[in-house]
N, C-alpha and C positions, 0 to 999 in steps of 0.2 A: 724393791718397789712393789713387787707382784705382794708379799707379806702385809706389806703397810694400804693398799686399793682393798685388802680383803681384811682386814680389819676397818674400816670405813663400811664397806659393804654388812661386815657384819653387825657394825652400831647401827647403819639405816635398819636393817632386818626389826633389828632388839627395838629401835625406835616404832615400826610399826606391829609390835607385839605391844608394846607400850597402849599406840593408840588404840588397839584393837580392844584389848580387856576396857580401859577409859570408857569406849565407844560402845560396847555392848553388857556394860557388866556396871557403873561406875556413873555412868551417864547424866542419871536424876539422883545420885547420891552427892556426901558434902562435898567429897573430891570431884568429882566428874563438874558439878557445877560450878566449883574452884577455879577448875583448869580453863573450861571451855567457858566460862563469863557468863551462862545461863540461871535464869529464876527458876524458880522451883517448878512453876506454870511451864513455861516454854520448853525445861527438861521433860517432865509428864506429857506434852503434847509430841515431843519428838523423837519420844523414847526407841520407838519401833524403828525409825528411820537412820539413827545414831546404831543402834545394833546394826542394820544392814549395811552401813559404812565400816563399821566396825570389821566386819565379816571380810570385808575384801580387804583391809589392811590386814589383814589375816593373810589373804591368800598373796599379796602381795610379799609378804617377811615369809610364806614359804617358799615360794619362786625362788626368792633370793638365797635362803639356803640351802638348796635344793641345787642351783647353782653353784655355790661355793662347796658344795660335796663332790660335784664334778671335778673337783683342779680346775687343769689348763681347759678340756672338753666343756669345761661349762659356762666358758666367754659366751654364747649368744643368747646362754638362758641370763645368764646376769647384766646382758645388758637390755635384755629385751625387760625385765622386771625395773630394771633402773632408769629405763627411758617409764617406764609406765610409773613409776614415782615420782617421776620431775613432772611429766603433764598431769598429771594428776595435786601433785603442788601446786603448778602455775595455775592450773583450773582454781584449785581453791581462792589461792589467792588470789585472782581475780574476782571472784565470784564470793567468797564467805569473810576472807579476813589476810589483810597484808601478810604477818606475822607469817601465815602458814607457807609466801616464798620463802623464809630465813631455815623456817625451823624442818620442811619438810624439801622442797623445789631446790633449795641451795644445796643442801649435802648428799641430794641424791646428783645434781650437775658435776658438784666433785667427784663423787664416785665413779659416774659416767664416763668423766675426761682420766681420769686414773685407770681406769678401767684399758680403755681404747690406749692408751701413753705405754700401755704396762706389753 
């Protein structure tokens, strides 16, 4: 069980290595405005702000593995990264776009309860 909650934990991580380059690198290009359903306008005007979201989906997928180098010792840093992914979900998707419960809120709540089960 403990194998399979940290392989989950490590998709979350890779998943917000994903967002991060998207978010600051990606943003106002053909992909970034692909992903995230933005014009070319509203990319350019929010370029600066998508970097700095970017950034902390950064620091969040280092928590996480940073945790998962601990073993067993690194239960409170990965759940304390995994609890700040799920509200950080739910935040979005209340606030930016449904979607981001499924794709960000939800796999980090599984993680969480695997986490805590294991």
């Amino acid at each position: 069980m403990q194998l399979f909650t940290n392989i989950i934990i490590t998709i979350i991580a890779l998943q917000h290595i994903a967002f991060m380059l998207l978010e600051m690198f990606y943003w106002d290009k053909p992909l970034g405005r692909r992903v995230f359903g933005h014009s070319q306008e509203v990319a350019k005007l929010s370029k600066t702000l998508a970097a700095n979201q970017g950034l902390y989906n950064g620091f969040l997928a280092v928590g996480l593995f940073w945790g998962l180098t601990l073993g067993a010792e690194g239960i409170s840093i990965k759940t304390f990264f995994l609890a700040c992914v799920l509200i950080a979900g739910i935040f979005g998707g209340m606030t930016a776009s449904k979607k981001i419960l499924y794709v960000q809120a939800l796999p980090a709540a599984i993680g969480l309860a695997l986490l805590l089960l294991s």
